[in-house]
KESEVEX-184883 format. One record per residue (C-alpha): z, x, y; residue in three letters. Coordinates in steps of 0.001 Angstrom, whole numbers, plus 500000, padded with zeros to 6 digits. Layout:
<nodes>
ZXYALA
...
</nodes>
This chain:
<nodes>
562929364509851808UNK
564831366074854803UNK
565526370315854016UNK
569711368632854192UNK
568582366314851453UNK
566924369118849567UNK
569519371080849860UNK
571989369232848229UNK
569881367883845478UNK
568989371416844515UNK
572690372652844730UNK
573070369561841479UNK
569758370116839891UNK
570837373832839703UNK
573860373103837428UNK
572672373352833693UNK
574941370428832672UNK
573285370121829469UNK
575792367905827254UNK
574031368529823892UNK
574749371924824512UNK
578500373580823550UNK
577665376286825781UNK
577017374707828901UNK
580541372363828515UNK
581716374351831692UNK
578533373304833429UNK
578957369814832672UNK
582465370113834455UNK
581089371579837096UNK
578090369084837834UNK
581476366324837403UNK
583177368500840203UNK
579961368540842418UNK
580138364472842852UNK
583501364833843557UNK
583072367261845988UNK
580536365138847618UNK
582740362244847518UNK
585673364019849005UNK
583872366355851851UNK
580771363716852685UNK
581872360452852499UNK
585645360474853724UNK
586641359427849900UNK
588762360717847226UNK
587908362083844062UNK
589059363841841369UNK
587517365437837569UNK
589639363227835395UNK
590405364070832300UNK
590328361357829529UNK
590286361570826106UNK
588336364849825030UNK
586227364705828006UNK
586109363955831768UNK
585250361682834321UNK
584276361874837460UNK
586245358831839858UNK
585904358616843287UNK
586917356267845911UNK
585409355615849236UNK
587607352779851428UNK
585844349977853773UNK
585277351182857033UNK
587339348142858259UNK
590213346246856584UNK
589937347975853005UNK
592681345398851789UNK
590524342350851973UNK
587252343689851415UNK
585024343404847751UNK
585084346349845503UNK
581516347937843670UNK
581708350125840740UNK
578652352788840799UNK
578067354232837901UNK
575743357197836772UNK
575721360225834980UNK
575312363970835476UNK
574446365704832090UNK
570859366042831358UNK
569094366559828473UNK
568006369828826932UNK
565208371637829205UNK
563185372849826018UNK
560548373902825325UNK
560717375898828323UNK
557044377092828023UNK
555834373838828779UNK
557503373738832321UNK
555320374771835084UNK
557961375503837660UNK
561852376663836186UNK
563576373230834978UNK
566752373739837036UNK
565186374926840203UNK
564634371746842781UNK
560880372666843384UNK
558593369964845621UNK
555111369698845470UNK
552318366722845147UNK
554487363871846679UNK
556623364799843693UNK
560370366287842972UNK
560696367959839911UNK
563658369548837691UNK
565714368858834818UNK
567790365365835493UNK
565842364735839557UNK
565083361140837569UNK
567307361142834662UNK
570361360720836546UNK
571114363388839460UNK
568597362423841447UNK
569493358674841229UNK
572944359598841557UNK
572446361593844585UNK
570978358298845953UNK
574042356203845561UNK
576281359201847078UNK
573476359320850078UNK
573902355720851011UNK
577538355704850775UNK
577493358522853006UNK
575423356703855062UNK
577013354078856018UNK
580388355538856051UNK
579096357830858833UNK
577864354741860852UNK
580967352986859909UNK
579276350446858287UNK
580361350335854534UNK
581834346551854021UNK
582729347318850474UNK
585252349527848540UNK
583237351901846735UNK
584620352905843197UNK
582224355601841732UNK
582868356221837764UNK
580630358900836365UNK
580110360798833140UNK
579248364228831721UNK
578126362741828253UNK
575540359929828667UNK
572589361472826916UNK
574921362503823978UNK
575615359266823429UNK
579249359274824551UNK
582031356531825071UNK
584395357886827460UNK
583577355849830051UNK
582979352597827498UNK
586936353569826455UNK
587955353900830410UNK
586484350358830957UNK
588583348648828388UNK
591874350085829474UNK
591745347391832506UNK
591845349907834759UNK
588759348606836665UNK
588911346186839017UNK
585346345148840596UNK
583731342171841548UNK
580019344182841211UNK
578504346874839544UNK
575047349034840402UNK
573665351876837835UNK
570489353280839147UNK
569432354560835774UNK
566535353246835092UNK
562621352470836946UNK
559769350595837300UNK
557274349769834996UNK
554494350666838000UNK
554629352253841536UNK
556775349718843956UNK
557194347218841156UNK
560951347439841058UNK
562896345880837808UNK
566481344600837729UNK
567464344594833430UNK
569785341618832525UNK
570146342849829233UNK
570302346088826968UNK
569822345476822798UNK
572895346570820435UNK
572601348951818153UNK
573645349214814160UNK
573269352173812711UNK
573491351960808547UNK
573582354766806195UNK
573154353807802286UNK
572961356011799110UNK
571971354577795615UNK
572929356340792273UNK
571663355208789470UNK
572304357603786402UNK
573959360557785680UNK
570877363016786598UNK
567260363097786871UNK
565195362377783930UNK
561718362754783203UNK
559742360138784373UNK
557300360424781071UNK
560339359269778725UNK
562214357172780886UNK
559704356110783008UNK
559285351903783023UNK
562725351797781277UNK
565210353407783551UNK
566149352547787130UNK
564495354715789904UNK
566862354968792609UNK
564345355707795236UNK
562901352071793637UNK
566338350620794398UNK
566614352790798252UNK
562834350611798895UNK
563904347502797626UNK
567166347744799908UNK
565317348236803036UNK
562649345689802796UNK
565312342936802440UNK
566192343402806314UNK
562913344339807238UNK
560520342548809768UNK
558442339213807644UNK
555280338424807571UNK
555842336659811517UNK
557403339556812567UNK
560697338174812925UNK
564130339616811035UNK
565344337145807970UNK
567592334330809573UNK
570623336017808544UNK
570158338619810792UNK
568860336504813752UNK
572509334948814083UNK
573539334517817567UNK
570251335086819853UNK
570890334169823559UNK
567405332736824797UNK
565407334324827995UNK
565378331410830611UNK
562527330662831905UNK
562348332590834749UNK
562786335354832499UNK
559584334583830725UNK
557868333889833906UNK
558930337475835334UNK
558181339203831732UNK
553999337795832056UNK
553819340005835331UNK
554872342945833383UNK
551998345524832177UNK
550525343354828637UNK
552051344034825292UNK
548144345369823959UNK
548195347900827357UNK
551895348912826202UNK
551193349656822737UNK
547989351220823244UNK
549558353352825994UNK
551393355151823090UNK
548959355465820771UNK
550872352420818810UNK
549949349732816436UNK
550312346693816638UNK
552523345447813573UNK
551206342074813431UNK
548955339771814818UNK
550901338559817243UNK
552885341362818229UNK
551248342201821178UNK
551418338900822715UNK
554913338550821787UNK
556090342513823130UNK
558633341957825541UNK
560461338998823516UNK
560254340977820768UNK
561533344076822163UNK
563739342296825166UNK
565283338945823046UNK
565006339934819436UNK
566776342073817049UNK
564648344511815324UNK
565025346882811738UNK
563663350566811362UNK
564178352769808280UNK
564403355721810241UNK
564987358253807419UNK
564825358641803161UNK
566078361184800862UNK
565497361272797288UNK
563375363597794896UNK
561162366569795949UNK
559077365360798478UNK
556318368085799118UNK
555979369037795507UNK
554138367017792562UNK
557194366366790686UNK
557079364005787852UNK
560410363090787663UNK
562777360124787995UNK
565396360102790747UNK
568704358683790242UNK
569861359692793577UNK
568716358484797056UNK
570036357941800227UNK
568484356473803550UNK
569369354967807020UNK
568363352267808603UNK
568988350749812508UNK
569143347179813259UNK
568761347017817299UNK
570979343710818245UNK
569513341049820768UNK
571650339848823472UNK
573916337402822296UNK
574991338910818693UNK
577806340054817545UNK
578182343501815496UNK
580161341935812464UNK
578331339451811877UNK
574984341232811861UNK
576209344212810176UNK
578030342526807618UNK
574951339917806902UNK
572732343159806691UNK
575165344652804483UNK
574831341639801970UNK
571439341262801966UNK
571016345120801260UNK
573773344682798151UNK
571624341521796966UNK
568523343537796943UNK
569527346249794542UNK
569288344909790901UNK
571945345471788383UNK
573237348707787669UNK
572463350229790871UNK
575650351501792625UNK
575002351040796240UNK
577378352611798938UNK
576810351201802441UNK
578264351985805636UNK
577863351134809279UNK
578957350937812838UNK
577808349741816248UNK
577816349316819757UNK
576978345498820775UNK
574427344259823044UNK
575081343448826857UNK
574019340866829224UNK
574267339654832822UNK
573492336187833971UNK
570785335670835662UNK
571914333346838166UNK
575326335535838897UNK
575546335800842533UNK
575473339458842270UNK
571715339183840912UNK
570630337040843578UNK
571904339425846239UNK
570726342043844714UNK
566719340467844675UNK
567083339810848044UNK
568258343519848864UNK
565767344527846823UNK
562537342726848550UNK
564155343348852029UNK
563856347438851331UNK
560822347637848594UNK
558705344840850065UNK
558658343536846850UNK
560927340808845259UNK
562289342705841829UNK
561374341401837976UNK
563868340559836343UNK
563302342717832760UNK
565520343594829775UNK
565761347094828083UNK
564924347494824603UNK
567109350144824268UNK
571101350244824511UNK
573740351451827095UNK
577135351141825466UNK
578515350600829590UNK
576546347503829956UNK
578301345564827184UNK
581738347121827978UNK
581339346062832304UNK
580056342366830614UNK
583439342296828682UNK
585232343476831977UNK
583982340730834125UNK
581663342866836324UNK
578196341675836890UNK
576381344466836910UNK
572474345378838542UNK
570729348117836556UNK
567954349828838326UNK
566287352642839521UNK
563106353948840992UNK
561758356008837916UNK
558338355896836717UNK
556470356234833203UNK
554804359181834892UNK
558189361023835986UNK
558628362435832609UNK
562100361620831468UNK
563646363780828491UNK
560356365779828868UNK
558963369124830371UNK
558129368532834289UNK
560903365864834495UNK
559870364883838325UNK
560870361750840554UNK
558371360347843654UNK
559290361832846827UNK
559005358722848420UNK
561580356981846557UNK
564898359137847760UNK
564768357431851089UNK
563509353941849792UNK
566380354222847095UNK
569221355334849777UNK
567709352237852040UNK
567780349528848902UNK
571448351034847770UNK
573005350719850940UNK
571358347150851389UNK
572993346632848308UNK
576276347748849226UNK
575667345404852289UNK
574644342570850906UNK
577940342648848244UNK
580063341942851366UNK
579415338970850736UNK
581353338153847335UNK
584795337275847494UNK
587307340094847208UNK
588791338736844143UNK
</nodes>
């Protein structure tokens, strides 16, 4: 990294834009007003902190070098919160100082997204300077990412985008110069039920074996949309599944092996076959986790019976389903669990799962762009997790190539967040051979 480069990065590491944070709101906006500032001043664009809604958003607009009018549009994407830097004792160098050493960047957000932000803005600048950008550039960032926030989700649907690509360098590689393109993120449901059954506690001598338990009725609940005995969801909930091709299996086998992932954090397995079956499991599957109970005095040796409990549960949706449907299936199967007089309140909401086609033009550019910068042709992978944008782009017609050049070793949402050295200039390189190779769809 050139001392320009370092320069700049550090000026955006320095901002504490931590959304989670009331207190640094004003840094958020000013990390917002730093891309646009970078837009304006270093790549002959516009670019303004928009408000919308309760928050902002940063939009920016860098023409074509020639004939603007007729030439393909990208969106670029990213964000520039962070997470929280704590705990700070575990940092060896100060989280939002830029600080190089070991082949290695490190601060809060150099992976997780400035840093991969900073590439995007670097390769537009790039070839704007050379006068060599054949695309309109529309960059749409967001203060609010890692709080989970829909602003730009909200901006999406109004119509107000028109693109014919997107790129989100928000993501990495499974190993060093093994770069990943992710067709896909999972949905998410998130469900919240109580159970009451009584008027108050009672004593689980006298009433014990005759009265209803609700923590009995909470466990009963939550194994009905648990994982069976194959490790699959009950049909109900597997509704709607969109397949991996085969060439999605095929890239999925060259990933690191389902036993190597699970033992790699300290995991086990949940079935006999989960290991061989990770990534469609995790990647094409829906999955159910009880991620939290309530009810009696946990702690203490209490010997009574509960008549109140409450619990939630998360049903991650595989590309392909539909929120409804799943949530209202779940919903059923949770009411048909409880026996009779439990009263059972449910309630749930979700974002839906996203996916790109593999054989969209914009994916096959984007492997050739890709191999032609990496050396390396990309897999193409699915996240496990979800990314309300990559639903809302789907529903907006905008194919969209989710990247990055992060690493299981660069510490994301951890102390000593850091990012390769090496990968700033191979990133600008493979996002301005992106923007390149997009020239090539039509304009409209």
């Amino acid at each position: 990294m050139d001392e320009t480069w370092q320069r700049e990065l550090s000026e955006f590491i320095a901002i504490p834009s931590v959304s989670a944070d009331p207190s640094h709101r004003d840094d958020v906006k000013r990390a917002g007003e730093w891309v646009c500032d970078f837009i304006r001043t270093k790549c002959d664009g516009t670019a303004e902190l928009t408000p919308f809604g309760e928050k902002e958003l940063a939009l920016g607009e860098i023409p074509a070098s020639h004939e603007p009018e007729s030439a393909p549009t990208v969106l670029v994407y990213g964000h520039f919160d962070v997470q929280p830097p704590a705990p700070l004792d575990l940092w060896e160098t100060d989280p939002f100082t830029l600080t190089v050493r070991d082949e290695w960047a490190y601060g809060r957000g150099v992976t997780d997204d400035k840093g991969q932000v900073f590439v995007m803005l670097k390769a537009a600048q790039r070839l704007v300077e050379a006068k060599a950008l054949p695309v309109n550039l529309r960059f749409a960032c967001d203060g609010e990412e890692e709080v989970g926030g829909t602003t730009i989700v909200d901006y999406l649907r109004t119509g107000a985008v028109n693109a014919q690509a997107g790129i989100i360098f928000d993501g990495g590689m499974s190993e060093i110069d093994k770069p990943q393109i992710e067709l896909a993120t999972r949905g998410l449901i998130a469900f919240d039920v109580k159970v009451t059954t009584g008027a108050r506690d009672l004593h689980s001598g006298m009433y014990g074996g005759a009265a209803l338990n609700a923590i009995h009725v909470l466990m009963r609940c939550f194994e009905a949309v648990l994982a069976r005995e194959n490790g699959l969801l009950p049909e109900p909930l597997r509704a709607g599944i969109v397949a991996p091709t085969q060439e999605e299996l095929q890239n999925w086998s060259a990933l690191p092996n389902g036993q190597w992932q699970l033992d790699n954090m300290g995991a086990r397995p949940l079935d006999a076959s989960a290991a061989a079956d990770f990534y469609v499991r995790t990647f094409a599957e829906p999955s159910a986790d009880v991620n939290g109970i309530l009810g009696g005095k946990p702690g203490l040796r209490n010997t009574t019976l509960s008549v109140h409990a409450s619990g939630e549960f998360t049903i991650r949706l595989a590309p392909g389903q539909d929120v409804d449907t799943i949530g209202r299936a779940a919903e059923q199967l949770v009411r048909e669990a409880a026996p009779a007089g439990a009263e059972i309140d449910v309630r749930w909401k979700g974002t839906p799962p996203g996916l790109v086609n593999p054989d969209s033009p914009v994916i096959r550019l984007a492997l050739d762009a890709f191999e032609k910068t990496v050396g390396t042709r990309p897999l193409l992978s699915r996240a496990g997790g979800t990314l309300p944008i990559t639903p809302a782009l789907a529903d907006a017609g905008i194919p969209t190539v989710l990247s990055g050049f992060g690493l299981p070793e660069s510490n994301v949402h951890s102390p000593n967040e850091r990012y390769l050295l090496r990968y700033f200039e191979t990133g600008v390189d493979t996002a301005a051979e992106l923007y390149t190779a997009f020239a090539e769809l039509p304009a409209s």
